[in-house]
Every structure is written in C-alpha cells, then in structure tokens.
C-alpha positions as CSV (number, residue, x, y, z in Angstrom):
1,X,66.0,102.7,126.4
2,X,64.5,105.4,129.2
3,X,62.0,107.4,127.9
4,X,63.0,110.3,130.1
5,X,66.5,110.6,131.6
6,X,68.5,113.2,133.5
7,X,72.3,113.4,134.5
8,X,74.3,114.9,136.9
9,X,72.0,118.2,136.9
10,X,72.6,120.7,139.1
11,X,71.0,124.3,139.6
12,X,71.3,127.2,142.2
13,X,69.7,130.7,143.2
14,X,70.9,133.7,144.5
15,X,68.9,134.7,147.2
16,X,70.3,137.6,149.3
17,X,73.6,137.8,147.7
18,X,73.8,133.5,149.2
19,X,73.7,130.9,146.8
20,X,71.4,127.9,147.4
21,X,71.8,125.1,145.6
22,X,68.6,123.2,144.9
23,X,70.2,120.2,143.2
24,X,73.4,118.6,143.5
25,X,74.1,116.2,140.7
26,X,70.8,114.7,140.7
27,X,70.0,111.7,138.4
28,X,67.0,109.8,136.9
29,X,65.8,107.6,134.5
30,X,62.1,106.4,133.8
31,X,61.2,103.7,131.3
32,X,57.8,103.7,129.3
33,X,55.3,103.4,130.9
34,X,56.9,103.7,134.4
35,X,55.7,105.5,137.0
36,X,57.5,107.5,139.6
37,X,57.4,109.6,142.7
38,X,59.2,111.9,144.1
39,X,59.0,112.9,147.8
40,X,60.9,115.9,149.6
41,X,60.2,118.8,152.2
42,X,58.7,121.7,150.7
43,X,61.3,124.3,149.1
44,X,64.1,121.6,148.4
45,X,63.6,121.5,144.8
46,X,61.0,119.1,143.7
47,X,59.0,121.5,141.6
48,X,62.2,123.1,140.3
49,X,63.7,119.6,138.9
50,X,59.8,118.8,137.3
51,X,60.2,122.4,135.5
52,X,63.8,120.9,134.3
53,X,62.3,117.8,133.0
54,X,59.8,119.2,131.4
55,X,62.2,121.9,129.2
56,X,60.7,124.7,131.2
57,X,63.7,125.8,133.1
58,X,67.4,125.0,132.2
59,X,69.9,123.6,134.6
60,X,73.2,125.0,135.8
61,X,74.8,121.7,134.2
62,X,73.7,118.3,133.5
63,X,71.8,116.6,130.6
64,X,67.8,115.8,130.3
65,X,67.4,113.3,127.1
66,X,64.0,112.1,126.1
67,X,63.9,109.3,123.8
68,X,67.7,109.1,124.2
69,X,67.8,112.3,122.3
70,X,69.2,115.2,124.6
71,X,66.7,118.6,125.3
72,X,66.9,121.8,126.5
73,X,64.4,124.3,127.2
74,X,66.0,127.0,125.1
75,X,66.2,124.8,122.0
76,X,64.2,126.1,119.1
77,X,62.1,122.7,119.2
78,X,61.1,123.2,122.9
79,X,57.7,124.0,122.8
80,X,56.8,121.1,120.2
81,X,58.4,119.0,122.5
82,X,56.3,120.2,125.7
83,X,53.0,119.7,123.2
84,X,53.2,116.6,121.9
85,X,55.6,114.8,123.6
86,X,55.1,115.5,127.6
87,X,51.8,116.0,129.6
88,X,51.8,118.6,132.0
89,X,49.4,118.6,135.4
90,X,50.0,120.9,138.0
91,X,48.8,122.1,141.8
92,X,46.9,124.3,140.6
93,X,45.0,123.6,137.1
94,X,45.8,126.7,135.0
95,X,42.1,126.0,133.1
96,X,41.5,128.7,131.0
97,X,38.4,130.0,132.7
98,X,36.0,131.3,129.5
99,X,36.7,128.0,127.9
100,X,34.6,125.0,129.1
101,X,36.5,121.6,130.4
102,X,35.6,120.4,126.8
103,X,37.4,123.5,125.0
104,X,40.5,123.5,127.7
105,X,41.4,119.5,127.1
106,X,40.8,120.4,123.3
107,X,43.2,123.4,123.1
108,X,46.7,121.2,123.0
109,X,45.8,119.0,120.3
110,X,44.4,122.1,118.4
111,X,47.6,124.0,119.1
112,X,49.3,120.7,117.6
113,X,47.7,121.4,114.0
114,X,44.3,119.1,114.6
115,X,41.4,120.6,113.4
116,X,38.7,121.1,116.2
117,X,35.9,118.3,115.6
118,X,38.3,116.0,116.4
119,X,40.2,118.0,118.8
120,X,36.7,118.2,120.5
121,X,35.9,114.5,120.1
122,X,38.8,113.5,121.1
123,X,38.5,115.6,124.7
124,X,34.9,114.1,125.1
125,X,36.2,110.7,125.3
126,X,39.1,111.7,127.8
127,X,36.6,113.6,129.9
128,X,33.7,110.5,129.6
129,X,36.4,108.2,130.6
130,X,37.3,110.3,134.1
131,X,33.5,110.5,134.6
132,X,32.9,114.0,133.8
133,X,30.5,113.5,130.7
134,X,27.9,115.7,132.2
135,X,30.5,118.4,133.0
136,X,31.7,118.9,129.4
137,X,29.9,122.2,128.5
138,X,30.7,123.6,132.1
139,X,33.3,126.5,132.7
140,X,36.0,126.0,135.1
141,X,34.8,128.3,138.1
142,X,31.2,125.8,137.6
143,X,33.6,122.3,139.0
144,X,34.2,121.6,141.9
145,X,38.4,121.0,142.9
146,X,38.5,117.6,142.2
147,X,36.5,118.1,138.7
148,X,39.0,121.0,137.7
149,X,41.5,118.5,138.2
150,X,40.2,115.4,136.4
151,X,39.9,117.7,133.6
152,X,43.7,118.6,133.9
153,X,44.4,115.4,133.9
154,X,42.6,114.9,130.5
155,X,44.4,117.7,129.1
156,X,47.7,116.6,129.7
157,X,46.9,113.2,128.4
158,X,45.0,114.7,125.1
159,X,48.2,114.6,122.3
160,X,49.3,110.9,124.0
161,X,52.7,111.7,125.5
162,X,55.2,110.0,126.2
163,X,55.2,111.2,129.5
164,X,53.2,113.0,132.3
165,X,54.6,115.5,134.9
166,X,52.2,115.9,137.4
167,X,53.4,118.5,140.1
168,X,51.3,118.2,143.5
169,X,48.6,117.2,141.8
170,X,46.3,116.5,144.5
171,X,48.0,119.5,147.1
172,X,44.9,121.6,147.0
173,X,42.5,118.7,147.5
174,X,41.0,117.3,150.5
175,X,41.8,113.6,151.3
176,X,38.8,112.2,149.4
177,X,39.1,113.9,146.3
178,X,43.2,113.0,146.7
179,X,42.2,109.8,146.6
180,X,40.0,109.3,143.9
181,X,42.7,111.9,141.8
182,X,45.4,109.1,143.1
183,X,43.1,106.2,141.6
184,X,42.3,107.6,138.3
185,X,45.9,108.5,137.7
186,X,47.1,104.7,138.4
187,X,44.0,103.6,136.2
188,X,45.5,106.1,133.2
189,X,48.9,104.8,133.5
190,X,48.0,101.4,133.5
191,X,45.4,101.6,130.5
192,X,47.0,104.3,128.4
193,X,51.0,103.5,129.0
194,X,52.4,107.2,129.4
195,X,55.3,107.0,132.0
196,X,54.1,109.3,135.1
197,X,56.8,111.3,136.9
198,X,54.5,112.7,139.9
199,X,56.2,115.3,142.9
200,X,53.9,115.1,146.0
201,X,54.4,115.6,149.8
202,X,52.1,112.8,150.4
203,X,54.4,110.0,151.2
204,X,51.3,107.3,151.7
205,X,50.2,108.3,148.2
206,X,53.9,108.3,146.5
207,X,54.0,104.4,147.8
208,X,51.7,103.8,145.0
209,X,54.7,104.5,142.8
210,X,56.5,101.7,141.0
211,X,59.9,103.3,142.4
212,X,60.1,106.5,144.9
213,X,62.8,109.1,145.3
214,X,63.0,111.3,147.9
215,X,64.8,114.9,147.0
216,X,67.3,116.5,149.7
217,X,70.0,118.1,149.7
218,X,70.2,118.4,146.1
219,X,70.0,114.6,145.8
220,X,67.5,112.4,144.5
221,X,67.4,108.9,146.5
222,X,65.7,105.6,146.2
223,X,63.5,105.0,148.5
C-alpha cells in the first residue's frame, strides 16, 4: 500500500478573466519510506500540488488518499492529519521568532496533546542529532540560514509522520549550506523511515531522489 497517493487531480486559476490550468490529471504514489522529487519551471505548479498533498488546498477534481484512506483539506479531521500525520518544511522556515529553535520543534507535538518536558526533550534530541545542540536556547533571527532550516527540518519530523513535504527547502540557501541541508535530509529518511516528497528547481540535487518527476503542463512525468 502507498502511503501517500493522488489521482487524476486537476486545479485552475482565474487570472485576468483566463483560466490557467496548473494541473492536468496529475498522478502519484509514494511508498513508506520513499523518497521523491519533483522538478518543474518556476510557476507551473509544483508548490500548488505540495499544498494539495498536504490538505492545505483542495483540487478542482481528483483524489489524495493517505494510508489508502481518502483526504481532503476541508474535512473536519484536516488539521489532525497535517499534525501528526505529515511533516511540513518550506522555502522559507516560518519559525516563530520569540520562541527559541528548542520551543519552535516543540510546538507540534505540544499542539498534539504532549505535555512539554517531553515535547521539549523530545526536540533536543532532533536538534542534537542535526548538530545544533549549542543552538537550542537561540531565537530564530540569532541562526544563521542553514540553522533556521535544520531546525525546520526537526520540526517537521517531531510527531514522526508518515510523511515529509519539503517545498524548496534549500531555495534561499547558498550552495554549501544546500548541500549539507541535501545530506542531512537523505541521512533522516534513511534512519528515521518517513517517505519524503521534496519540490526543488535544483535538478542535480533532485537526482538524489529514489524516483524524479518533472511537473509541466499540468503533468507530472518520470524522469
């Protein structure tokens, strides 16, 4: 069984009374611990298929299932599912800023009913493990870019989901820091087991993939 699946969706804008279709029945299925890029120019609807998979838009038509069970973003179980069930890393790392990298990786697992010493615990391990033990107690304008992102990568993996959906998750990084990002996220799906489904415009990087799509036209391809 796929641990995340989606058929046949399509979804369009209106943009100056035209109609732009950003995905034409595109399909995809990811077993556990899979993981996956996805490649495409910029504005063809990478980000926009990532926010379907991860119940945080809704498409014109098609189905996403997770654990064979079929999901919407406007079911009343959505956000549960986004919690505990997917991990979410994006472009730009959405830490809350009087919080320190500690508190931010904490705050899903909290917000899942744990109480905070092991909420807390829990992060310190996540964030010891990416090599930011020293950084704990720092707030998020006191990291550096590649440190704000580490510690987004420890959020998203703090309730063990089932899946990640990492959206450009090196785009604002130069190519060092992409590189050690790169590393650390093959190390995590190879020691922890989460499926990754990862949108990027670095093709060199998407390579490192088990399988890579490329998005145009409204299509998702094999690479």
């Amino acid at each position: 069984m796929f641990c995340l699946a989606a058929y046949n969706l399509t979804k369009s804008y209106i943009d100056s009374d035209q109609s732009i279709h950003v995905l034409s029945d595109a399909n995809l299925e990811v077993r556990e611990a899979e993981m996956i890029s996805i490649t495409g120019q910029s504005g063809c609807g990478k980000s926009t298929l990532l926010h379907i998979l991860g119940l945080l838009d809704t498409p014109d038509t098609g189905r996403v299932l997770i654990g064979g069970r079929e999901v919407h973003s406007g079911m009343p179980e959505a956000p549960m599912i986004r919690n505990k069930d997917l991990g979410f890393v994006f472009q730009f790392h959405y830490l809350v800023e009087d919080l320190t990298a500690c508190e931010n990786v904490a705050l899903p697992m909290i917000i899942a009913g744990n109480n905070s010493t092991d909420s807390l615990k829990r992060a310190t391990e996540l964030l010891s493990s990416l090599g930011l033990e020293d950084r704990l107690n720092r707030y998020a304008n006191q990291l550096s870019g590649g440190e704000q992102q580490r510690v987004s990568l420890a959020r998203a993996l703090i309730n063990s989901p089932k899946i990640v959906l990492a959206d450009e998750p090196t785009g604002n990084l130069d190519p060092q820091h992409s590189a050690e990002v790169w590393q650390m996220i093959l190390n995590l799906n190879k020691e922890h087991g989460q499926a990754f489904v990862i949108v990027t415009h670095d093709t060199d990087s998407a390579r490192l993939a088990s399988q890579t799509y490329n998005l145009a036209q409204g299509k998702l391809s094999l690479c």
